[in-house]
N, C-alpha and C positions, 0 to 999 in steps of 0.2 A: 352697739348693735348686738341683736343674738349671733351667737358664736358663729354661727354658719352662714352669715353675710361675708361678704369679700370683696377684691377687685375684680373682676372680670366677670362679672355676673350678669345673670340678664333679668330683667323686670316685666312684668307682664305688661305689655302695651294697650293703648284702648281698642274698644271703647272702656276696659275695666280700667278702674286706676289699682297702682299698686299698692300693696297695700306694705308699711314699714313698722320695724318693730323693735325694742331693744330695752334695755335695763338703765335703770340710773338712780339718785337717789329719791325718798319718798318723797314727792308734794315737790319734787322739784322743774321746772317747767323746762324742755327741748324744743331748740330750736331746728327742725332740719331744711336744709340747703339744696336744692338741686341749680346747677351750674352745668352751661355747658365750654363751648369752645372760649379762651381767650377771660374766664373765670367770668362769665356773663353769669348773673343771676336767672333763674328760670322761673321757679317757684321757692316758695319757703311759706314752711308750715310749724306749727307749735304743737307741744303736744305735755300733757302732763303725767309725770309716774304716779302711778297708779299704788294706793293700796289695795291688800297687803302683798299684793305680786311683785311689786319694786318693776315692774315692767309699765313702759309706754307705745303706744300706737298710732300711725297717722298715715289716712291714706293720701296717695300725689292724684293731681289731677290726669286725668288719662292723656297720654303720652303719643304721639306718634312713634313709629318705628325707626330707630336709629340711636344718633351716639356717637361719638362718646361723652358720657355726662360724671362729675363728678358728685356723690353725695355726702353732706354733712350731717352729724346733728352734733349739736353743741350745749354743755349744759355749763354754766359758768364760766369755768375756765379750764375748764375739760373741754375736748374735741375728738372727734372722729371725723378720718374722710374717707372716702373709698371712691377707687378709683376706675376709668375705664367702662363704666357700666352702658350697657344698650337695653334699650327696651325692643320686645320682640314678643313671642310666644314662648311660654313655660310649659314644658311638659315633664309630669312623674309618671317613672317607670318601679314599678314593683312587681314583687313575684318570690318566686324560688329559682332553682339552680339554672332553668336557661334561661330565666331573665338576668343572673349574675354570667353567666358566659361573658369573658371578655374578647376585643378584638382579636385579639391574640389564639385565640382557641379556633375562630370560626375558617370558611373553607376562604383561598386568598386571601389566607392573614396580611404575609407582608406585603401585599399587593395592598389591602386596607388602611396596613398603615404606614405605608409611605404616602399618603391622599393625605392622611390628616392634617398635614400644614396647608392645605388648600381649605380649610375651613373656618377662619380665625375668629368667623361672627356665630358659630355652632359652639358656646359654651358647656362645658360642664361641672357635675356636681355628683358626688358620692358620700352618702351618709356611712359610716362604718356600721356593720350588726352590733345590735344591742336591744336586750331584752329589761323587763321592767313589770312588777307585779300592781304598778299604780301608774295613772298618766302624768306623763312627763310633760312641762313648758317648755322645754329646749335638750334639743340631740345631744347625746352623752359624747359624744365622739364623731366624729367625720374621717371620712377614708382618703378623701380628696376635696380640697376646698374649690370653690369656683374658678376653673380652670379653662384658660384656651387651650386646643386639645393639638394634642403632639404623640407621638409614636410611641411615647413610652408611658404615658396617664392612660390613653386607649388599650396597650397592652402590658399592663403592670403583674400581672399574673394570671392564673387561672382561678376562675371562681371569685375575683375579687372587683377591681375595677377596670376598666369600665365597660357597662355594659354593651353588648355586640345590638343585641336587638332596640336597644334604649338611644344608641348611637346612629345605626345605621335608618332607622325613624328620622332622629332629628335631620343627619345629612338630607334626607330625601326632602321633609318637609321646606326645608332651608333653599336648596334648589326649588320648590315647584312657585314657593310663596314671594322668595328672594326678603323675608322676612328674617329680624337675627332668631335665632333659636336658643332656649334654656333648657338644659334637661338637670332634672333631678332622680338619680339612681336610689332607691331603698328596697334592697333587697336580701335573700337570705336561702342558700341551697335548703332542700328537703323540708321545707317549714309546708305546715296545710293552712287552709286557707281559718282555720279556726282562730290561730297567733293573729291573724292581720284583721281580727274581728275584735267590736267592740262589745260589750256586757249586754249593749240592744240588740246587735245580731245574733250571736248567742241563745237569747233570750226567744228573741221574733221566732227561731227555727227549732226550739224546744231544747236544745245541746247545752249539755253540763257546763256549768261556769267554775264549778267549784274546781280546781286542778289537783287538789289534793285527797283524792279519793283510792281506795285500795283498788287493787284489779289487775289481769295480766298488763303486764308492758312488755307486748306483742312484738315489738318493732324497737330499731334503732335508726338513726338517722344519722349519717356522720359525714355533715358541712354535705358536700353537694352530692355523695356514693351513697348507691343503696345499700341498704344490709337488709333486703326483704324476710322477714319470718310471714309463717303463713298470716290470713288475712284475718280481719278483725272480727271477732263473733258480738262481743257486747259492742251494748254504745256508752258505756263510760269506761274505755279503757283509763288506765293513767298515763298523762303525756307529762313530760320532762324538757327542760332546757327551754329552745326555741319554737319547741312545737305544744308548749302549753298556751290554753287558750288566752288569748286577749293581746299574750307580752308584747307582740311587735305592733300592733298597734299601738299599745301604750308609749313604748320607746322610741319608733320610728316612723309612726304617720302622727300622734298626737302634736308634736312638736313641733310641724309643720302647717297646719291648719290655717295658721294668719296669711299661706302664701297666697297670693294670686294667680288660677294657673288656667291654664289654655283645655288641658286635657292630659288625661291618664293612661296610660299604655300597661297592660297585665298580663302577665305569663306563667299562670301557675296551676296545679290541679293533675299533679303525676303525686304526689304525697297524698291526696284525695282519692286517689284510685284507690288507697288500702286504707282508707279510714273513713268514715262517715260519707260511703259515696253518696247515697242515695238518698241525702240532705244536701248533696250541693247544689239542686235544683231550687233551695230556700237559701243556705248562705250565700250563694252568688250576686242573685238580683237582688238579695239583701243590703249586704254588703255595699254593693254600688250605691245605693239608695243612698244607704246611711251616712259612708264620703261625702256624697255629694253633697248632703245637708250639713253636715261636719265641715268643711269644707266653704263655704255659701255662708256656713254663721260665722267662721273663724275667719273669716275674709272679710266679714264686716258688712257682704251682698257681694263683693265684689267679683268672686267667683260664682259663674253663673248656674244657676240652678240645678240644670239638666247639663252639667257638666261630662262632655264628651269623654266615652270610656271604649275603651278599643282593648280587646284581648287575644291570645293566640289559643285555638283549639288542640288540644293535646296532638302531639303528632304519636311517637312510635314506641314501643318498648321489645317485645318479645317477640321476635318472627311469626313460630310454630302456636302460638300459646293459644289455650283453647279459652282462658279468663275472658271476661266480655265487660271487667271493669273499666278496664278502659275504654269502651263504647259506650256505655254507660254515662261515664264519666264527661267525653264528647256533649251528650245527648242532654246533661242534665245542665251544662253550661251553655246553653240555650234556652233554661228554663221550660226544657220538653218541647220546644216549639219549634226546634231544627235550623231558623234562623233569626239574625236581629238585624236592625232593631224589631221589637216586636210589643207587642202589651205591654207585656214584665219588665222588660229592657230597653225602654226607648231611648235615645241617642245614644247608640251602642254600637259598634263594629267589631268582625271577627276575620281572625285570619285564619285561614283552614289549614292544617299542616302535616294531614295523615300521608300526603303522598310524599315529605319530605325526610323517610326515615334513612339513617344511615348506622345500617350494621355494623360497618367498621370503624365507627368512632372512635379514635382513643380514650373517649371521656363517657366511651359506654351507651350502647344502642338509646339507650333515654334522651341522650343530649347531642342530636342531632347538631352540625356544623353546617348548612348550609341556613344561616339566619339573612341572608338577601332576602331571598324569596319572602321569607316570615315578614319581611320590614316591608318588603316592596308591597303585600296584600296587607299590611298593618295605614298604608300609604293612602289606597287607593281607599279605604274605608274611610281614615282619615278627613279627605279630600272631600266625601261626599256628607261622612255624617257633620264632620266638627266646622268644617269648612262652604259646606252648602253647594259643592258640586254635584248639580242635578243631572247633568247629561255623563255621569263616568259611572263605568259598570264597577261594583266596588265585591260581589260575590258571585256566585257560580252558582249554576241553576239549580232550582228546587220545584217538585212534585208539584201539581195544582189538582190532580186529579186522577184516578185511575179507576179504570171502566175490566166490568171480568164480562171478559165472550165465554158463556158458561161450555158452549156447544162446543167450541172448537179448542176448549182446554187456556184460552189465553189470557193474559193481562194487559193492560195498556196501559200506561204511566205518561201522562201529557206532563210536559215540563213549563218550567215559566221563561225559558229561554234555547235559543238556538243549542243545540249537542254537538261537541266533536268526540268522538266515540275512540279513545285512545286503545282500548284492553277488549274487543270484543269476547272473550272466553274467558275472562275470570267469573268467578263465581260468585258476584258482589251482592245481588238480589238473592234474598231468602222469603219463602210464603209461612206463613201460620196456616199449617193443615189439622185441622181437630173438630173434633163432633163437640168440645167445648172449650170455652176462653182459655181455664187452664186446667192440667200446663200446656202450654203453647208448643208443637212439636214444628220446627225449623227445618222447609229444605231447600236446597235451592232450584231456584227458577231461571234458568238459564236463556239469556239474551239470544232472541230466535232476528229479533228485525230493530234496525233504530233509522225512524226518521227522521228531520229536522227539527224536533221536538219532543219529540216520542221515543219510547223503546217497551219491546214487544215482549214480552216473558212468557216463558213455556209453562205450565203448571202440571209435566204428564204424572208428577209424586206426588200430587192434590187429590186424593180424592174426596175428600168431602169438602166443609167449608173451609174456603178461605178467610183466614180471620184477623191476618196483620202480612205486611207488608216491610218489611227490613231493608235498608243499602251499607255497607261497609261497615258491617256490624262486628272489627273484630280487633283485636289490639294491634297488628299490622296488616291491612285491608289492603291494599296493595303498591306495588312496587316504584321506584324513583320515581315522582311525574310521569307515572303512568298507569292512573285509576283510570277504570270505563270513562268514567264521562267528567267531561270540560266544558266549560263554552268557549265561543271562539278568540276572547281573550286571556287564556289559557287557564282560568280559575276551575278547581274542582267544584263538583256536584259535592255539598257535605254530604256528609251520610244521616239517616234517618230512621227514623222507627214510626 
């Protein structure tokens, strides 16, 4: 089998079947075995190696949820068995540094993971970083092979395995579904979303393929700390290591394509604030796109088209800072459209995470430790996009409308959902006051009335036309769980432009 098969792993259940894969030699035909209790035969399948890959494939018929099964393939008088295996739901989590946060790192660590012997049907997996200037058939290395998870695989270090947000996802989904759960971890601190792009996304959003080009090298990136130098003026800087274009796709989503998976979990775009921001409004819904079909053909069909992707909205970096790329940044991972699913993004979900900034992190105001909350709105998204729960509020209210009372100086912002109004006097609302589009001069509009859906904004620093309308447009917009507006299941209002 490829190297990153094991015992304890979990297989995509139906209706997909899963799809299996492994090396052997040429023209030589495999037999594989699924068995369950007591060595019952279940299914058995054949399959031939393939030239000039030396690899073969075969999908099992779809599976109901459970286990334990043991699997064969057998080529002569050669065998493999692995053991232990459940079919359930697969999900890949990838990202940069807080999607590598381990349990260990986040808030109620040892409270986390002393729980994790209560999970023994919530598997995991960690691919090890590695990078690659061509696409790979099989992961150079693993950090953890297919594991039941235990206190010290959950907290093996910082920055390493396993993931906090990738983990505390799967537990919830395991609880809501009572389905087993597979995660698969591929991730890599300070990488931009360029490394997890292939030559077509690249390509589609106009950004340099070539990595070897002259040019300041602006920036250093070192594993998941920042070493910010100012920001990026050209668009072909030179990138290095892990943050040149294509490698981690090449080395660490290439090699996976034949899996069968449920859905994607994505947490990255604090490396995008200082590079190619105002492209990530093309590589994002690019990007997804392109997995998905990558993904849907490496699977054989088996993974489904419009493969469920769920990502976390940057939360916090700099208190005071007056930079707006990180709103930006917010703003363009949504494909400008504030919320998803939407057009560009459909089966999509997002977790909003500007209200969970923590200044005192020991791992640096960027990498916030309260990843509950992140997993718990990573959950409910979840639930509604990939899962088809239509009656669960999975975001927080967003604009439908807003009406200017010219006479009496106001605004009115009609919402799509009831308001609980936590912050009445921050200054989240900003107007475009100008006699033209640009440059757009910024003031704020200070929350005068909020109704049940509504909230009322002053405009007395408006005197001409109003021309754009802003919410938490600022790289820390406000304070713990406690921006202006929520609705009554406690999700924020995103912010908006």
């Amino acid at each position: 089998f490829a190297s990153y098969y094991g015992d304890h792993m979990v297989l995509q259940k139906k209706p997909s079947g899963a799809l299996v894969w492994g090396h052997g030699e040429l023209g030589a035909v495999v037999t594989v075995t699924l068995s369950g209790a007591g060595g019952l035969i279940v299914m058995e399948k054949t399959a031939q190696v393939k030239e000039p890959s030396g690899t073969w494939t075969t999908i099992l018929d779809p599976m109901d949820r459970g286990g334990p099964y043991a699997l064969t393939a057998e080529q002569g008088l050669e065998n493999v068995t692995l053991q232990d295996i459940y079919f359930g739901d697969v999900w890949l989590c990838s990202g940069q540094s807080n999607m590598a946060m381990t349990v260990l790192q986040v808030a109620n660590a040892s409270q986390e993971l002393a729980m994790a012997s209560r999970y023994p049907y919530v598997r995991i997996f960690a691919a090890a970083p590695a990078r690659s200037d061509v696409e790979l058939q099989d992961l150079e290395r693993i950090d953890l092979p297919w594991s039941i998870p235990t206190a010290e695989n959950l907290g093996h270090g910082n920055f390493t395995y396993f993931s906090a947000v990738c983990w505390l996802l799967g537990r919830s989904l395991y609880e809501a579904l009572g389905s087993p759960i597979g995660l698969v971890e591929v991730a890599w601190g300070g990488t931009p979303i360029e490394a997890w792009s292939s030559r077509r996304v690249l390509q589609a959003c106009g950004l340099p393929e070539d990595t070897g080009r002259e040019g300041p090298q602006t920036y250093l990136w070192h594993g998941a700390c920042f070493n910010l130098k100012p920001a990026f003026t050209s668009s072909h800087q030179h990138l290095s290591g892990p943050q040149t274009p294509s490698v981690l796709w090449n080395a660490m989503i290439h090699p996976l394509l034949n899996m069968t998976l449920r859905g994607v979990a994505w947490y990255q775009g604090e490396a995008n604030a200082f590079l190619h921001t105002d492209q990530y409004n093309c590589t994002f819904p690019t990007l997804i796109a392109d997995w998905r079909r990558a993904f849907h053909a490496g699977s054989a069909g088996q993974t489904e088209p419009l493969l469920p992707f769920g990502f976390v909205q940057l939360s916090t970096y700099r208190r005071r800072s007056v930079d707006d790329s990180f709103a930006r940044l917010r703003w363009h991972q949504t494909a400008d459209l504030g919320v998803v699913p939407n057009a560009r993004m459909p089966s999509t979900f997002m977790a909003v995470a500007m209200d969970l900034g923590d200044e005192h992190s020991p791992y640096g105001s960027i990498h916030p430790r309260d990843k509950q909350n992140v997993a718990h709105r990573l959950l409910l998204g979840a639930r509604a996009v990939a899962y088809g729960d239509k009656d669960l509020v999975f975001q927080g209210p967003y604009p439908t409308r807003a009406i200017l009372e010219v006479t009496r100086g106001l605004l009115n912002v009609t919402y799509s959902q009831e308001l609980i109004c936590r912050q009445r006097d921050a200054q989240a609302f900003e107007v475009c006051c100008s006699s033209q589009a640009s440059p757009c001069r910024w003031l704020p509009a200070p929350v005068v009335a909020v109704g049940s859906r509504t909230v009322t904004l002053a405009l007395g620093g408006c005197r001409t036309l109003v021309l754009g309308l802003r919410y938490a447009w600022a790289e820390w917009p406000c304070e713990y769980q406690a921006c202006p507006l929520y609705n009554p299941q406690g999700l924020p209002a995103p912010p908006f432009l």
